[in-house]
C-alpha positions, 0 to 999 in steps of 0.5 A: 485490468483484472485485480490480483491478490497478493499474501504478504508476512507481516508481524503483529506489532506492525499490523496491529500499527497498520490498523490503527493508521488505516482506522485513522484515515477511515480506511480499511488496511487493505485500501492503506496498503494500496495508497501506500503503494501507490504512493510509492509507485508515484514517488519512483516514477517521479525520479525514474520515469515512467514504467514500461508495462 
């Protein structure tokens, strides 16, 4: 799967928040953001099913 990138708008107080919660789990914000995703992701398809690709 290739990796894709993706820009997204966030304000400073909550990046700044964001760094601080990936700093304490010893991540990088980016790998926070793809947990958080994923976690989502897993949440969703817990309740809905599956998603088709």
């Amino acid at each position: 799967m290739a990796i894709k990138s993706l820009s997204i708008r966030i304000d400073e107080e909550m990046l700044h928040k964001l760094h601080i919660v990936a700093d304490y789990e010893g991540r990088s914000a980016n790998s926070q953001i793809l947990i958080l995703i994923r976690e989502s992701i897993e949440k969703y398809e817990e309740k809905n099913g599956k998603i088709a690709l």
